[in-house]
C-alpha positions as CSV (number, residue, x, y, z in Angstrom):
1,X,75.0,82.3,94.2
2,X,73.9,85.4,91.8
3,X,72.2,83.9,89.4
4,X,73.0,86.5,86.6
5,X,76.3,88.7,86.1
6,X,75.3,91.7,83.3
7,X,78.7,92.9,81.8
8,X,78.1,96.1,79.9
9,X,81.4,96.6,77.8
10,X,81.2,100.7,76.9
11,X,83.4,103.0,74.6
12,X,82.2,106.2,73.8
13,X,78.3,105.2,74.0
14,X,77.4,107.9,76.1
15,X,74.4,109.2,74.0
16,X,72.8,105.4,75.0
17,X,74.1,104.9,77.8
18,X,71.4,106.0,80.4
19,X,68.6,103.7,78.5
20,X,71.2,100.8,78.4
21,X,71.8,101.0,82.1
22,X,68.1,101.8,83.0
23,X,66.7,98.8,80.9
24,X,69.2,96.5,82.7
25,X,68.1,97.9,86.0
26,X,64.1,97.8,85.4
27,X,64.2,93.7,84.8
28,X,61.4,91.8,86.1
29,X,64.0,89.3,86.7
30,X,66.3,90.7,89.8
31,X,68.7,88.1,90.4
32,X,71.8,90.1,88.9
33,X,74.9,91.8,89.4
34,X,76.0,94.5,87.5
35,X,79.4,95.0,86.1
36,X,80.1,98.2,83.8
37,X,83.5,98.5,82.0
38,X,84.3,101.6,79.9
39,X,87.1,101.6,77.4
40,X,88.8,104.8,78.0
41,X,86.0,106.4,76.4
42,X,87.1,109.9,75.3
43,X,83.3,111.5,75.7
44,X,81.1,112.0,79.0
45,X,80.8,108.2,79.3
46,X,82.4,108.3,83.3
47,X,80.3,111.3,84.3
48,X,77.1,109.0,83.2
49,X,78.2,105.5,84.7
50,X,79.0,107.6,88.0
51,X,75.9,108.4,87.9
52,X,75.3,104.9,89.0
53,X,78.2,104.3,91.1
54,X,76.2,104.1,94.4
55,X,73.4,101.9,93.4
56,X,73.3,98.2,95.3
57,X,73.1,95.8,91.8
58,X,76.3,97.3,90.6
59,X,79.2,94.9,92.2
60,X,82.2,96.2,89.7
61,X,82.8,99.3,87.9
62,X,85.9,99.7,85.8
63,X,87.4,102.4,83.5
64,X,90.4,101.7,81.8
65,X,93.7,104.2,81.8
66,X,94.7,102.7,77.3
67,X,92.1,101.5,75.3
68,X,91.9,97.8,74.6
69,X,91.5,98.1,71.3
70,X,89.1,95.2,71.3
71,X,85.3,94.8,72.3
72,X,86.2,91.1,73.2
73,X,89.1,91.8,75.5
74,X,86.1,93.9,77.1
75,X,83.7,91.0,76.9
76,X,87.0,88.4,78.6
77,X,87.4,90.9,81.7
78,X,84.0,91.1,82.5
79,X,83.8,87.5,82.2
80,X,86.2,87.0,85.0
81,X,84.6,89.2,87.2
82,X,81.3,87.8,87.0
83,X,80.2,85.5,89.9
84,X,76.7,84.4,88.3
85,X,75.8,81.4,87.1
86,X,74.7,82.8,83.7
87,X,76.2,86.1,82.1
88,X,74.2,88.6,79.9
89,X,77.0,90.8,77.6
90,X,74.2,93.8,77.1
91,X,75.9,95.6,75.0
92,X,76.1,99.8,75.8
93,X,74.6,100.7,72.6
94,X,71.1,98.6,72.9
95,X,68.1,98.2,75.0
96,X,65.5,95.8,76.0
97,X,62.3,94.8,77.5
98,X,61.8,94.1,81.4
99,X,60.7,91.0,80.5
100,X,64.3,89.9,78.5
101,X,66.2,88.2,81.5
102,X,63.2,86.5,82.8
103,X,61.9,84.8,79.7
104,X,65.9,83.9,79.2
105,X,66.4,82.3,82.3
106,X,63.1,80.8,82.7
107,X,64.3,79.1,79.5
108,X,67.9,78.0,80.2
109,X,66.7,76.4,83.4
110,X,64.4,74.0,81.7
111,X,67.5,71.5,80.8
112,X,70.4,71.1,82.6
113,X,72.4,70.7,79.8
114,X,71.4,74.3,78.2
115,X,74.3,76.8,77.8
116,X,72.8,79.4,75.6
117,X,69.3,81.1,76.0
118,X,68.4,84.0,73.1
119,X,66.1,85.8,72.0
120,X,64.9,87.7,68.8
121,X,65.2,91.9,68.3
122,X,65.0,94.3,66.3
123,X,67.1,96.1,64.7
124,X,66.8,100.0,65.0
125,X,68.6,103.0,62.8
126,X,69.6,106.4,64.1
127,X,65.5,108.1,64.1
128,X,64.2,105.1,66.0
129,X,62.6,103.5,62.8
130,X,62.7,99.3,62.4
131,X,65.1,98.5,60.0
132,X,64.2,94.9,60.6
133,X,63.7,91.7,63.0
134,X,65.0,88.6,63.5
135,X,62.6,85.9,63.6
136,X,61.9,82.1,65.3
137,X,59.8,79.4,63.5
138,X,58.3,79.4,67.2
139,X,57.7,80.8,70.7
140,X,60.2,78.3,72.1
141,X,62.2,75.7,71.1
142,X,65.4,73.4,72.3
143,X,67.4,72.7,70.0
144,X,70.6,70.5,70.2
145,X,74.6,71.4,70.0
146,X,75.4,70.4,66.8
147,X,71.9,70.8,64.9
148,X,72.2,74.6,66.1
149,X,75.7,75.2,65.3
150,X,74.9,73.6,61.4
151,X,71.3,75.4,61.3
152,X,71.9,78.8,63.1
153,X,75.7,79.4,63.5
154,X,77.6,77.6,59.8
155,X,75.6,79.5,57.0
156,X,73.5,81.6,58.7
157,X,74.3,83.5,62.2
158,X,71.2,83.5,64.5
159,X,72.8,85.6,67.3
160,X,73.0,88.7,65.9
161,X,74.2,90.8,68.7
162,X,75.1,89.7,72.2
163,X,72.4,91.9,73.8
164,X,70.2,89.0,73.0
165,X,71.6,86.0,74.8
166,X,72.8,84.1,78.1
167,X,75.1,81.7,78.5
168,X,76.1,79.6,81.5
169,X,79.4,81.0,83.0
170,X,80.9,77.9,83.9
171,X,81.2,77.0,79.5
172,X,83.7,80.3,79.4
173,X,86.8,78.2,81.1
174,X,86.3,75.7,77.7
175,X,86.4,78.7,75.4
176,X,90.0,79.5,73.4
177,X,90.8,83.0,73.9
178,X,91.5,83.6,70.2
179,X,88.1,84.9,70.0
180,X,89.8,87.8,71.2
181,X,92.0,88.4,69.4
182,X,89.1,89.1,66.4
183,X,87.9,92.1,64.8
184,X,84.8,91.4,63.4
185,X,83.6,87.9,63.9
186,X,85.0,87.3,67.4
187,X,81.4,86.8,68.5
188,X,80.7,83.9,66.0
189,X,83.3,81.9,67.1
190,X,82.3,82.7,70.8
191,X,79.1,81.4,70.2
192,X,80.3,78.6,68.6
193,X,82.4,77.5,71.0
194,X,79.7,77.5,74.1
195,X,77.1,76.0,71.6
196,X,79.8,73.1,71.1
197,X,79.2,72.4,74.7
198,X,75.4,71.7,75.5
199,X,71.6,73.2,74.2
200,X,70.1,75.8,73.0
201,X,67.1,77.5,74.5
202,X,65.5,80.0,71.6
203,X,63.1,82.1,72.6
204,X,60.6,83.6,69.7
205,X,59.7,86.8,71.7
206,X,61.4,90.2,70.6
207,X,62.6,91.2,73.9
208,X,65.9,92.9,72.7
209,X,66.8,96.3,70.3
210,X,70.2,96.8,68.6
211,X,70.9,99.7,67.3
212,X,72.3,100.2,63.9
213,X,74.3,104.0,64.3
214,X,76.9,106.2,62.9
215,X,79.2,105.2,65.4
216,X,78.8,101.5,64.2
217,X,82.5,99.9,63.4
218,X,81.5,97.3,61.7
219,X,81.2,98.4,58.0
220,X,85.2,99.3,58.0
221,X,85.4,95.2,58.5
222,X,83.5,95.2,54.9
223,X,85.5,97.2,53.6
224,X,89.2,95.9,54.7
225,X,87.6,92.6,53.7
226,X,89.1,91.3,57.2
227,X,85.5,89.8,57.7
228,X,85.7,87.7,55.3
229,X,89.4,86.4,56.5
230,X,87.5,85.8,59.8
231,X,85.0,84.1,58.8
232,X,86.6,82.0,56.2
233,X,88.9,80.7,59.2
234,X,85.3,80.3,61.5
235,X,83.9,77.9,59.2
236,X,87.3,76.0,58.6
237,X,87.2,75.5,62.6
238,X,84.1,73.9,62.7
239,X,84.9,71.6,60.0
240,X,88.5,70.7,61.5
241,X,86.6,70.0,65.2
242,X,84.0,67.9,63.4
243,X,80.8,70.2,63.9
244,X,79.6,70.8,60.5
245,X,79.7,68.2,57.4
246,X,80.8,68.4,53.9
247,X,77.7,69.4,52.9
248,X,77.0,72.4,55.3
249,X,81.1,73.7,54.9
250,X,80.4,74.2,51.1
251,X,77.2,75.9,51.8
252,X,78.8,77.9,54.3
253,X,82.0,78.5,51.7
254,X,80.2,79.7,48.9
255,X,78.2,82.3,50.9
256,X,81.6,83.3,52.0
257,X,82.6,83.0,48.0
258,X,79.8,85.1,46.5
259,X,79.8,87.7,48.9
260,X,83.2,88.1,48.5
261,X,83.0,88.0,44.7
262,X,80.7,90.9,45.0
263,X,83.0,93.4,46.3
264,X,85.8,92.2,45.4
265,X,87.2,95.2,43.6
266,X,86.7,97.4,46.4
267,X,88.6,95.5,49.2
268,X,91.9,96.9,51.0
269,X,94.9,94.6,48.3
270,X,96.5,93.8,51.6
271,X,94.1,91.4,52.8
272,X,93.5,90.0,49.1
273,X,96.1,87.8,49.2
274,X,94.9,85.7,52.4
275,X,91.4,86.0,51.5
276,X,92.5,84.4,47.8
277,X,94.6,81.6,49.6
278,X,91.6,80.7,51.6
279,X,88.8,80.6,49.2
280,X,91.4,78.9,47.0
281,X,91.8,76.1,49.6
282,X,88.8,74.6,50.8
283,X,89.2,72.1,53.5
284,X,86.2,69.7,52.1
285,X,87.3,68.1,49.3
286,X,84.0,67.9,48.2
287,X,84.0,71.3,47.9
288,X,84.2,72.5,44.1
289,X,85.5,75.9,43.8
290,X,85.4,76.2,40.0
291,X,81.6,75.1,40.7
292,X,81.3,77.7,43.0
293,X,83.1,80.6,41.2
294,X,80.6,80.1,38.1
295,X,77.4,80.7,40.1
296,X,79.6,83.9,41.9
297,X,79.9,85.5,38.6
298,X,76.4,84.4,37.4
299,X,74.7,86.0,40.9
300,X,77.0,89.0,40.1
301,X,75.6,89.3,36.4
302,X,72.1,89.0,37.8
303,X,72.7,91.8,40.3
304,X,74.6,94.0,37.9
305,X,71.8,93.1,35.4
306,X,69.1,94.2,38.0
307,X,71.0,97.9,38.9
308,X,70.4,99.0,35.7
């Protein structure tokens, strides 16, 4: 059996795409298959990826007629195709070390129950400068399903980008395909969903780069406030399936609150209504939404304060 299957999902990356593809051929670790998927991309994208049509490590190469419409349709179909036992979603946009695969899968083999593997990066702006990293308390660590879900999925989101993990394939067949159907936040719930299922292997090493570009889709999410819609409904899932406690939900519900208290003037009036009917209904009882709209207007003050 191949031991990993590298899905790069690509739409309209074609100033990246070469570096992407190189990095992912240049591992240290050469146990892999590659599988490239481009979204109906509407720039040179093709004329790059058949570039590398003829080379032995790529086993599928797909272009699609329509767009998808959806980077996690993109991540599903490449997920089917994969025969390895582990898959690496590097995403068209990023890059890595040589050493990325092999420090991953040197970690997820050192417990058999391990179904994620991830390290830290860095994230990169448009002239190559370090906007900023991620960070691990140390080199390496296991850490349990439902301690990592609560510590490093609920409040806070540890996998930044899927350029940075592994998973085992066989954890995908227990994964709801509503993910999919997500705009913004698809990947949390992804995440959370294989982390539900086993261990975490996090590696402290800085092995991956995403890059933080123009072309970047994910500040229209901000601004339709449909992040905040998806998220809401994340954290309510790991309550309902018993993952996270009271205590951890209202943490993760007033982040949710304050943020959204922040911007609030500025977010597209269709999606106010849901994101209202959710932050007015917490799931937790012990959750105390007058409690928590008092400190989002006080950390409002204090920011406005500070501005000027």
């Amino acid at each position: 059996m191949i031991e990993v299957s590298v899905i790069i999902p690509n739409y309209n990356h074609a100033p990246f795409l070469r570096q992407r593809i190189d990095t992912v051929l240049n591992q240290t670790f050469q146990d892999f298959e590659l599988i490239i998927l481009d979204d109906c991309s509407t720039d040179n994208s093709k004329e790059i990826i058949a570039l590398y049509a003829e080379n032995p490590k790529i086993s599928h190469i797909v272009f699609n007629s329509t767009n998808s419409g959806s980077p996690f349709l993109q991540w599903e179909k490449g997920i089917n195709l994969a025969k390895g036992k582990y898959v690496w979603i590097a995403e068209s946009d990023d890059w890595c070390e040589p050493s990325l695969l092999e420090t991953l899968v040197e970690g997820v083999r050192k417990d058999d129950q391990c179904v994620i593997s991830y390290c830290q990066m860095s994230c990169i702006n448009g002239h190559n400068d370090i906007k900023w990293q991620s960070t691990h308390r140390c080199l390496a660590e296991m850490v349990e399903s439902k301690v990592f879900i609560q510590d490093y999925l609920a409040i806070k989101v540890a996998i930044y980008n899927a350029s940075m993990a592994i998973f085992k394939r066989e954890t995908f067949k227990y994964v709801s395909p509503e993910f999919t159907t997500y705009k913004f936040s698809g990947d949390r719930l992804f995440w959370s969903q294989i982390a539900k299922q086993g261990k975490t292997h996090i590696s402290g090493k800085v092995l991956s780069y995403f890059r933080k570009h123009d072309q970047d889709v994910s500040g229209n999410a901000y601004k339709s406030g449909l992040n905040f819609i998806e998220e809401l409904n994340i954290i309510n899932w790991m309550y309902r399936e018993n993952l996270i406690d009271d205590v951890i939900y209202t943490k993760a519900f007033k982040k949710q609150y304050k943020q959204y208290w922040m911007v609030r003037n500025s977010i597209d009036r269709n999606n106010k209504s849901t994101i209202t009917a959710l932050l007015n209904h917490p799931l937790s009882k012990k959750t105390n939404t007058i409690t928590i709209l008092s400190s989002a207007i006080w950390s409002a003050y204090k920011k406005k304060d500070k501005q000027q």
